[in-house]
PLY file of the C-alpha trace (Angstrom):
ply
format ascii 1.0
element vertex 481
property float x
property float y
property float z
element edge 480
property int vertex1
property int vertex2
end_header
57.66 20.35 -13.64
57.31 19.80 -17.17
56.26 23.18 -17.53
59.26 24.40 -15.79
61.20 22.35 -18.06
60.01 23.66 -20.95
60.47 26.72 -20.42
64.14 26.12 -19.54
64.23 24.69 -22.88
63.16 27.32 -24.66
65.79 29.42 -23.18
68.88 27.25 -24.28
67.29 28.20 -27.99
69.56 30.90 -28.41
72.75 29.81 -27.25
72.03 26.75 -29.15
71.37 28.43 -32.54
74.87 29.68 -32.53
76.39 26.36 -32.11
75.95 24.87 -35.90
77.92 27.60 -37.13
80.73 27.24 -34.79
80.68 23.11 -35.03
80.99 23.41 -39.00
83.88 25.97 -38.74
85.92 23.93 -36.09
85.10 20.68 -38.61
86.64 22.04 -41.70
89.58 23.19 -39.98
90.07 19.41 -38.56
89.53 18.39 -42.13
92.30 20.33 -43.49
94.92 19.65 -41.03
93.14 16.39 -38.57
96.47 15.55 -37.16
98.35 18.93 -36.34
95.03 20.71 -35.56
96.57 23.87 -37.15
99.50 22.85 -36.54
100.61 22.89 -39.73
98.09 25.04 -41.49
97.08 28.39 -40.64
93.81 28.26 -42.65
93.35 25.44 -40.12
94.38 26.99 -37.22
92.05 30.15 -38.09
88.68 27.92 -38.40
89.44 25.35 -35.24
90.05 28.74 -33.44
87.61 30.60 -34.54
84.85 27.59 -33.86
86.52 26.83 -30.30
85.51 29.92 -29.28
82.12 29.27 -29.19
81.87 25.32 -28.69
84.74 25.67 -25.54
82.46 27.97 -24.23
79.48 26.65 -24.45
79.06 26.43 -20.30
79.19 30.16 -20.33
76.87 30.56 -23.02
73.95 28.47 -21.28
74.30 30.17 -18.03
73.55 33.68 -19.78
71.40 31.80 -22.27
69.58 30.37 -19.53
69.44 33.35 -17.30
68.09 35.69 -19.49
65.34 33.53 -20.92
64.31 32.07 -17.53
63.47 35.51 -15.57
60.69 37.47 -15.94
61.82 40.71 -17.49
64.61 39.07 -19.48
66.71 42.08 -18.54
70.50 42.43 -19.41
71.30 41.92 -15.19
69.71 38.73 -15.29
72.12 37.64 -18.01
75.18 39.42 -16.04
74.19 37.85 -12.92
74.55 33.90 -15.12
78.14 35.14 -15.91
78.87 36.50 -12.07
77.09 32.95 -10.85
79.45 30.47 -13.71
82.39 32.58 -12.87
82.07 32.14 -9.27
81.18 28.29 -8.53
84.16 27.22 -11.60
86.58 29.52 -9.69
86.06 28.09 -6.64
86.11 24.67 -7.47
88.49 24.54 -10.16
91.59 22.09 -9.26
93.84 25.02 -8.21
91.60 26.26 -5.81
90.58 23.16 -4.70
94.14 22.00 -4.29
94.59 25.36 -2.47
91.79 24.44 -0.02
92.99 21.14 0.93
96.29 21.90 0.87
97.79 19.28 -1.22
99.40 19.51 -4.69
96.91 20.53 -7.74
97.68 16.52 -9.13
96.49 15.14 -6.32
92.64 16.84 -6.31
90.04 14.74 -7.62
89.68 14.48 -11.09
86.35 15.35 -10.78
86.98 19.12 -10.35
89.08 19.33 -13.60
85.71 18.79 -15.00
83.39 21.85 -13.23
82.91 23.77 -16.33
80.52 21.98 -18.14
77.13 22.69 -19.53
75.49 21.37 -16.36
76.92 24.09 -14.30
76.06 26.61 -16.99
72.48 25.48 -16.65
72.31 25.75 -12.88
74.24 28.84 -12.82
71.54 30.46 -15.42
68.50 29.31 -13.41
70.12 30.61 -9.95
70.64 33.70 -11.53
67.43 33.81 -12.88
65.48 32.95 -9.72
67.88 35.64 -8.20
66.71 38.34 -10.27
62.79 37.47 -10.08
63.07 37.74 -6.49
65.43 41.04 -6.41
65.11 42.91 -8.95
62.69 44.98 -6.83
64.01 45.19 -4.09
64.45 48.61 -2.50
67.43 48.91 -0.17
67.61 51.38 3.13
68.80 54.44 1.70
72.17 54.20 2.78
72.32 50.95 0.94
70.06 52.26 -1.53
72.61 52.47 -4.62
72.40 48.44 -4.60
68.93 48.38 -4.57
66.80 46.60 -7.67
68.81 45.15 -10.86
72.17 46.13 -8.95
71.43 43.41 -6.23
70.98 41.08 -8.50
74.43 39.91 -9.20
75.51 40.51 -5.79
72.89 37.77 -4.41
73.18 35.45 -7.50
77.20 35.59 -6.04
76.23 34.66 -2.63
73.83 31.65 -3.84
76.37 30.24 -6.05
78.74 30.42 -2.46
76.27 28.18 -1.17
76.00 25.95 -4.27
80.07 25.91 -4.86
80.17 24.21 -0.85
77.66 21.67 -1.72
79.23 20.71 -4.73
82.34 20.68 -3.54
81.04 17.56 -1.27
78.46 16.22 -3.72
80.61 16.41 -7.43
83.24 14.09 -6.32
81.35 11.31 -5.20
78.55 11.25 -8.43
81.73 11.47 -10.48
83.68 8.47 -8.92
80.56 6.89 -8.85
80.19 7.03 -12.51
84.13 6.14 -12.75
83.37 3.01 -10.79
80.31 2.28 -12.52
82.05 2.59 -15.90
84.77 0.41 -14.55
82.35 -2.33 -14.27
80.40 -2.84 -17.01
83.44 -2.43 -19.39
83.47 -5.98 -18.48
80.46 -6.69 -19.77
81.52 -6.35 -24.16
79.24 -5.88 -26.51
76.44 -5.27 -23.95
78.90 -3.15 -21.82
79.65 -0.84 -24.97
75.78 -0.32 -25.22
75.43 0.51 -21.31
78.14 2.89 -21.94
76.40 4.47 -25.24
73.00 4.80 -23.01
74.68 6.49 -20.23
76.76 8.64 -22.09
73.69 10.33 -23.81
71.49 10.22 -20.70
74.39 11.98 -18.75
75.07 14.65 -21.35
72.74 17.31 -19.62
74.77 16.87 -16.40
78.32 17.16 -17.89
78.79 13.82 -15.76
78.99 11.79 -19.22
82.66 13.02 -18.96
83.44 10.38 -16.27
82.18 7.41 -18.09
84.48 8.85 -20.92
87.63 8.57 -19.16
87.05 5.27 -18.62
86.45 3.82 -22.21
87.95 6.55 -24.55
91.22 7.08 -22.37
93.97 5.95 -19.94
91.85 5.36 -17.03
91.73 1.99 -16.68
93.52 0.83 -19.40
90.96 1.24 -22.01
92.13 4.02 -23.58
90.06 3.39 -26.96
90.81 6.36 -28.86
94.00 6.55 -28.33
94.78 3.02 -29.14
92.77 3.27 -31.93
94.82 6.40 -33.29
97.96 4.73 -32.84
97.18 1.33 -34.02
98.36 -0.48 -30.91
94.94 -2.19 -30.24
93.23 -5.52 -31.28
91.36 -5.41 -34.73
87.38 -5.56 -34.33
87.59 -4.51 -30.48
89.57 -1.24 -30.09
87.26 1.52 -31.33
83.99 -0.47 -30.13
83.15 2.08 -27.66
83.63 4.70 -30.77
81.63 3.16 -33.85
78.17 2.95 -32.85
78.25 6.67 -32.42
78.61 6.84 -36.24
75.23 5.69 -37.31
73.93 8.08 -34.57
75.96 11.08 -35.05
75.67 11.03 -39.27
72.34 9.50 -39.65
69.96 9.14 -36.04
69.87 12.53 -35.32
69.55 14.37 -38.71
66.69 11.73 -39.26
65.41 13.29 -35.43
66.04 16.93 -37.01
63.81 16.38 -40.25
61.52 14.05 -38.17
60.74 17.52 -35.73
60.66 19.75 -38.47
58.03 17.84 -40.36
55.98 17.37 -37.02
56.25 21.54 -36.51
53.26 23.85 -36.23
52.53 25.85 -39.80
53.44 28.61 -38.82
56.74 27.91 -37.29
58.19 25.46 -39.79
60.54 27.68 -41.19
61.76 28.76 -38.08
62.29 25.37 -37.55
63.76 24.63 -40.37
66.33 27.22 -39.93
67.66 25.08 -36.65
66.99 21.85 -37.52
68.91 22.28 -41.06
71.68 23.68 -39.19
71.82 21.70 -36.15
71.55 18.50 -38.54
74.07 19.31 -40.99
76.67 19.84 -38.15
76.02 16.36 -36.49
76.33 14.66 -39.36
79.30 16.47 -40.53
81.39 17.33 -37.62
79.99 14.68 -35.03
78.68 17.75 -32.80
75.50 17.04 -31.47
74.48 19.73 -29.12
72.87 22.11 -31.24
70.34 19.22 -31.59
69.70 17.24 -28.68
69.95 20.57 -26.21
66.80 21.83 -28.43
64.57 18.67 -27.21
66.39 16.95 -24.31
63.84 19.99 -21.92
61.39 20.47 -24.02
60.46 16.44 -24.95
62.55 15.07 -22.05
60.91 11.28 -22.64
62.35 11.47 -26.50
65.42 12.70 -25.05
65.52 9.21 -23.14
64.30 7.18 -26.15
67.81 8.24 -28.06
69.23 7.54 -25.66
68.57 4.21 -25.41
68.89 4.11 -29.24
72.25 5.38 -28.96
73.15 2.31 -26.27
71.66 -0.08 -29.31
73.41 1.13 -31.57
76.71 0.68 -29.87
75.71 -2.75 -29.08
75.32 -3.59 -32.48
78.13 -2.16 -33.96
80.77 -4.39 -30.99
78.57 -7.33 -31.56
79.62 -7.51 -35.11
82.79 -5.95 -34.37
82.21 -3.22 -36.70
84.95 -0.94 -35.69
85.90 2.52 -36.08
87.41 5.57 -34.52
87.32 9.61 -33.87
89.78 12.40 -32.56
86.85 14.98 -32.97
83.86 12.96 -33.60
81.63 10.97 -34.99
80.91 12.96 -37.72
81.32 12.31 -41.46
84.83 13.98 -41.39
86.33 11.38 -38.67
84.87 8.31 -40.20
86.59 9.60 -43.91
89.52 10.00 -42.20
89.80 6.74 -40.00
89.00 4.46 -43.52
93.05 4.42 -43.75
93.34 3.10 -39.85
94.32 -0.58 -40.26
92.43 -1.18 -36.92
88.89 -0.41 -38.35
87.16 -3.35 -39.19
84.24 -3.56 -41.69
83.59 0.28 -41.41
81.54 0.52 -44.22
78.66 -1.83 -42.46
78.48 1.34 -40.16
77.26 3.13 -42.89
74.49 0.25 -43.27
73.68 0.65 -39.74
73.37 4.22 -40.14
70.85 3.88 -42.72
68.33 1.68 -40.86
68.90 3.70 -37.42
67.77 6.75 -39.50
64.40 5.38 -40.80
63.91 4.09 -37.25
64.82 8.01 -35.69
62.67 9.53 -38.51
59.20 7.33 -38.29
59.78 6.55 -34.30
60.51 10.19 -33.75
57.80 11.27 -35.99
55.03 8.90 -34.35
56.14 9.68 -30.48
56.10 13.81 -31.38
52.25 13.25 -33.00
50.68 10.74 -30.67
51.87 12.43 -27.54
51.59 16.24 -28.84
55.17 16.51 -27.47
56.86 20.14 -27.64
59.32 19.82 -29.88
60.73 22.67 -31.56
58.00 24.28 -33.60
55.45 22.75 -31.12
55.61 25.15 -28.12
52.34 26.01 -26.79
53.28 29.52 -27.72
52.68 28.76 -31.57
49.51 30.32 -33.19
48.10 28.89 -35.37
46.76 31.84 -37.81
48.27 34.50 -39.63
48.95 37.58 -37.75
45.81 39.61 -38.28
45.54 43.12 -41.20
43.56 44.04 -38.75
46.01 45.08 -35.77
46.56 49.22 -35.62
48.59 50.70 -37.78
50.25 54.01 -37.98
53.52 56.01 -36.72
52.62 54.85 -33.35
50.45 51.86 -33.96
52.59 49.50 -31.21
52.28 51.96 -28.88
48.75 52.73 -29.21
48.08 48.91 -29.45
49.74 48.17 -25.85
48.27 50.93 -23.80
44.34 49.44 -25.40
45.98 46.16 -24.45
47.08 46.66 -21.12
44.10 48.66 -20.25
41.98 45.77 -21.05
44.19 43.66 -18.91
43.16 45.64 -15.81
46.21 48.00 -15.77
48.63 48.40 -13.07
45.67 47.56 -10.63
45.42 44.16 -12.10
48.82 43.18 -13.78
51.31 41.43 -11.72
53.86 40.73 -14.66
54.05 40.67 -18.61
56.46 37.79 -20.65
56.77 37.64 -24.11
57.50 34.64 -26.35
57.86 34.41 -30.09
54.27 35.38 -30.89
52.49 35.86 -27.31
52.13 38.11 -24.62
52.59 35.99 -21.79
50.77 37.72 -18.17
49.78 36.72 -14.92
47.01 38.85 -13.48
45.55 39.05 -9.58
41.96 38.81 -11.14
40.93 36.89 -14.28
37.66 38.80 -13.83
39.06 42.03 -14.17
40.59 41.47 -17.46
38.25 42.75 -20.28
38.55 40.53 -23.64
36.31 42.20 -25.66
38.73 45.22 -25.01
41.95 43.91 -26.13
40.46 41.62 -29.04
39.28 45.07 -30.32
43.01 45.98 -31.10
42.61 43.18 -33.85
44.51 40.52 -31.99
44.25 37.19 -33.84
42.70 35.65 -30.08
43.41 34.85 -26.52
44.62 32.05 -24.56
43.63 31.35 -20.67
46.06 29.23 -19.35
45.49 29.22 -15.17
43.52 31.34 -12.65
45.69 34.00 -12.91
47.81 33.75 -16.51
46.82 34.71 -19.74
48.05 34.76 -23.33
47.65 37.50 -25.67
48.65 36.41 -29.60
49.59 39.42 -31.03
52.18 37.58 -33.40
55.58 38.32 -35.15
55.81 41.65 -33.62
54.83 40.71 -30.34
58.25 41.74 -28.65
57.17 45.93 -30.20
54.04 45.38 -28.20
55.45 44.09 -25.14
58.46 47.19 -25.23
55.78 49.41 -25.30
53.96 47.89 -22.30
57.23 47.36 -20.31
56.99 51.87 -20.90
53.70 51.73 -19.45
54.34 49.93 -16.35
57.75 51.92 -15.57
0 1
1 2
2 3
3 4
4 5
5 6
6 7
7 8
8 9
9 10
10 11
11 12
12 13
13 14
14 15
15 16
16 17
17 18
18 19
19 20
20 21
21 22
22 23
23 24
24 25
25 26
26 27
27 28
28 29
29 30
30 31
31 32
32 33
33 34
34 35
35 36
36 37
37 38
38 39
39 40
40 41
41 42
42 43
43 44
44 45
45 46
46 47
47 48
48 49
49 50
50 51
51 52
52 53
53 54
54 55
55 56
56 57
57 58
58 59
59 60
60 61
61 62
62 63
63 64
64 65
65 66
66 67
67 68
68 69
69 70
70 71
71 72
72 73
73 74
74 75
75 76
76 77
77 78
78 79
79 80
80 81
81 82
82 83
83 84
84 85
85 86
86 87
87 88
88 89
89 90
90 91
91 92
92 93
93 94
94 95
95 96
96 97
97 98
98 99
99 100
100 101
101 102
102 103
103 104
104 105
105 106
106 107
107 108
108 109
109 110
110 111
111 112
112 113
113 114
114 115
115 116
116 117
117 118
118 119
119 120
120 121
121 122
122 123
123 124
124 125
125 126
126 127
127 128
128 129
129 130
130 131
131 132
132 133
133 134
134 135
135 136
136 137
137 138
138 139
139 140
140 141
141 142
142 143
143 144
144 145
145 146
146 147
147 148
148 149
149 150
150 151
151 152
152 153
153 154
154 155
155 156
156 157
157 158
158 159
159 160
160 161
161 162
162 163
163 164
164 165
165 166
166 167
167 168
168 169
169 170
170 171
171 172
172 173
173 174
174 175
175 176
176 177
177 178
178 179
179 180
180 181
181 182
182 183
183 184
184 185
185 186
186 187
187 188
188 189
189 190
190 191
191 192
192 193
193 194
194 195
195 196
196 197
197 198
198 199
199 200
200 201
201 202
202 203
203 204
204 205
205 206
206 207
207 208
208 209
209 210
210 211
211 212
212 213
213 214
214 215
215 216
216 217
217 218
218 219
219 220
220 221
221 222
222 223
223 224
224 225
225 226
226 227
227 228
228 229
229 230
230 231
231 232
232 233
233 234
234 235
235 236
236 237
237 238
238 239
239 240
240 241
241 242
242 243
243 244
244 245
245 246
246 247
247 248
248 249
249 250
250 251
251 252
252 253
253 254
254 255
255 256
256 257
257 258
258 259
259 260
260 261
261 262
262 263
263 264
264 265
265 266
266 267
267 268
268 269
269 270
270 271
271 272
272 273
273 274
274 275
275 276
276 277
277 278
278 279
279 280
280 281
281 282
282 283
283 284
284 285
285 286
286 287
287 288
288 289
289 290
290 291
291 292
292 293
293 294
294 295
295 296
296 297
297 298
298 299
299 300
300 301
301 302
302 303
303 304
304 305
305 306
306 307
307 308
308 309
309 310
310 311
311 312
312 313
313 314
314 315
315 316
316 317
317 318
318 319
319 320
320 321
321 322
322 323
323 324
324 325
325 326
326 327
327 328
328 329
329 330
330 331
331 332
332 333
333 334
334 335
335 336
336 337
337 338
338 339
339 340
340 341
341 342
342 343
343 344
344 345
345 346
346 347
347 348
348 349
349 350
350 351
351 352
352 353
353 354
354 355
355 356
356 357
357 358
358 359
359 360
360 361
361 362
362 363
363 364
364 365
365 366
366 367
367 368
368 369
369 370
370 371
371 372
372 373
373 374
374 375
375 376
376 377
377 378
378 379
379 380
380 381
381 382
382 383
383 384
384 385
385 386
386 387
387 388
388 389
389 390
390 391
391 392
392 393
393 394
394 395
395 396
396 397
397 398
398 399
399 400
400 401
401 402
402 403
403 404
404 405
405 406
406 407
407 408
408 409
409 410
410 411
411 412
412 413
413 414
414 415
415 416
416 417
417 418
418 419
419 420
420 421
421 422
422 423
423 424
424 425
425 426
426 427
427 428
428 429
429 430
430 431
431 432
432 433
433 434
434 435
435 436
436 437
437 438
438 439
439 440
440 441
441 442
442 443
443 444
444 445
445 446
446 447
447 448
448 449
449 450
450 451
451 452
452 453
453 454
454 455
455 456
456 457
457 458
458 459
459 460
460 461
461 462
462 463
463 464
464 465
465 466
466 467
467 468
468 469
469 470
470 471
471 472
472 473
473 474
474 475
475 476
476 477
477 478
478 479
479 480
């Protein structure tokens, strides 16, 4: 399982990269105009645009993400088939249709339904698709079916498994999201310790998109909460309106950069500056904007335990903050750019103590973060078991053809088409299972100059070949056509 989950977080690396970019974009435009929205600026209106693009989208951007990284081949159906598999369970259970099934007016469906398209179902849809394609991308069709045979079938039966899905969520979402409406209901009775409940849940929910329901009831007019609104408007009680807001603060601008430097330091040699390149990124936006995807989505797979330590220091933290009635408020988030702007609120209350709070909460991400990655080897970004630990070796063949030559000594000494039953390809590996580990001849393939091999089961072996790998593994892919 944790291998399974790994590898599923490795795949939401690339949707995820493009998500600082986007947050940053949509930020500056809510700094220019935060109360029109571009309303009253077109510079405004360009950058919240341009970044909404990408952030409203980011369902549809796991499930290809997702897809593609989580089958075999990583072939361009496999990432068509996530789209066909989104598109189909979010059309089917969005409120119209839904209201269309039931026959009743679109305001009377459960609320739950307005909230289908959300990264959770991008996730699922992606790993459908992708078991889809491992299974049928093969698959040869009677002739008079035969044009749908192989990568052709593969969105056609990722469709019918999302059918499947779509009915049993249509039973399933409803409940787990009234359940968490409920739920929410009753510990906002609870202050200060209710707030931190909330804080906890809303983290630990985030990879199910189910976070949304505890929202409704603290940040809006669900119950009569309604905290951000009230908070906006001014129509709430000093110290207590914005409590379920402010202890995001210390997270959003200081916890999780101190998480982002904390995994960066903790990275493998060789893969710090890729690191880097995320973690700067990915940190910068949180703090700035309040948008914290880019960061938690690149360790809440890979390290899901750290995942559940923030998010029990994000339930803290939003204890502390309503215990001392430190108050204040967001429209976006709780980024840098919200807390400037809700200074001139009258409702917040001692503000600048979140700033305080921020400060301690990042030595305790940094060190805590730091410690848990080292003592447990836990694969962080920049940890993977993929990572080599070497330079990539002068010695690998070189000349016009040198990848090509390199993969046909390779997968010769792998045992060929006799013994290969499937070749993956990470950042710096070749990644194949074989039928016979004692077919495979290592002194063959270290001969090519590869900086080593890795045996990782009875039938699954690494090759480093490093930087270049994905040349290597193009060439094989030839081969074995």
């Amino acid at each position: 399982m944790m291998k399974y989950l790994q590898r599923l977080g490795r795949s939401l690396m690339l949707p995820v990269a493009v998500l600082p970019a986007a947050a940053i974009l949509m930020g500056i435009g809510y700094w220019i105009d935060p109360d029109g929205w571009g309303e009253a600026n077109v510079v405004a209106a360009f950058l919240i645009k341009a970044g909404g693009s990408i952030l409203d989208n980011i369902p549809i951007l796991f499930a290809v993400g997702v897809a593609l990284g989580m089958s075999k081949e990583r072939d361009g159906s496999a990432a068509m088939s996530g789209l066909v598999s989104y598109l189909v369970v979010t059309t089917l259970l969005s409120t119209d249709t839904v209201a269309m099934f039931q026959g009743v007016d679109p305001e009377q469906v459960n609320a739950a339904f307005g909230k289908i398209g959300n990264a959770f179902i991008g996730i699922i849809s992606g790993i459908i698709a992708s078991n889809m394609y491992n299974r049928f991308s093969h698959v040869q069709l009677p002739d008079a079916f035969a044009f749908f045979s192989g990568k052709r079938l593969v969105p056609i039966m990722s469709a019918l498994a999302m059918l499947v899905a779509s009915v049993a969520l249509f039973f399933i979402w409803p409940v787990l999201y009234s359940g968490l409406v409920s739920f929410g209901t009753g510990i906002s009775k609870l202050g200060a310790i209710g707030a931190g409940l909330y804080g906890f849940f809303n983290r630990l929910l985030i990879p199910t998109g189910l976070h949304h329901a505890l929202n409704a009831v603290f940040w809006f007019d669900t119950i009569g909460i309604d905290d951000i609104g009230k908070f906006r408007d001014g129509t709430g009680i000093k110290g207590i309106t914005g409590m379920y807001q402010a202890g995001f603060f210390p997270i959003m601008m200081f916890g999780l950069p101190a998480a982002a430097l904390a995994m960066y330091h903790t990275a493998k040699t060789k893969r710090r500056k890729q690191a880097a390149s995320l973690m700067l990124a990915a940190g910068f936006a949180s703090f700035f904007t309040g948008v914290t995807e880019p960061i938690e989505f690149s360790f809440m797979f890979l390290a899901p335990a750290l995942y559940l330590v923030h998010a029990v220091l994000t339930g803290l933290s939003l204890t502390i903050a309503a215990l001392f009635h430190w108050t204040s408020g967001f429209a976006f988030s709780a980024g840098f750019i919200d807390y400037v702007l809700s200074l001139k609120i009258p409702l917040a209350n001692q503000p600048y103590m979140l700033l305080l709070q921020g400060l301690v909460f990042g030595v305790i991400y940094y060190f805590l973060f730091r410690f848990l990655i080292v003592k447990f080897d836990l694969k962080t970004p920049g940890r993977e078991d993929e990572d080599i630990d070497g330079e990539e070796d002068s010695r690998i063949v070189t000349g016009k053809e040198r990848f090509a030559i390199m993969a046909a000594r390779i997968y010769e000494g792998l045992g060929g088409d006799a013994n290969v039953t499937s070749v993956d390809n990470c950042i710096t590996r070749l990644r194949v299972e074989v039928k016979d580990m004692n077919a495979v001849d290592q002194e063959k393939i270290k001969a090519t100059g590869v900086p080593g091999i890795n045996i990782v089961g009875s039938n699954s072996i690494q090759v480093i070949v490093g930087t270049q790998v994905q040349f290597v593994a193009d060439e094989i892919e030839k081969i074995r056509r």
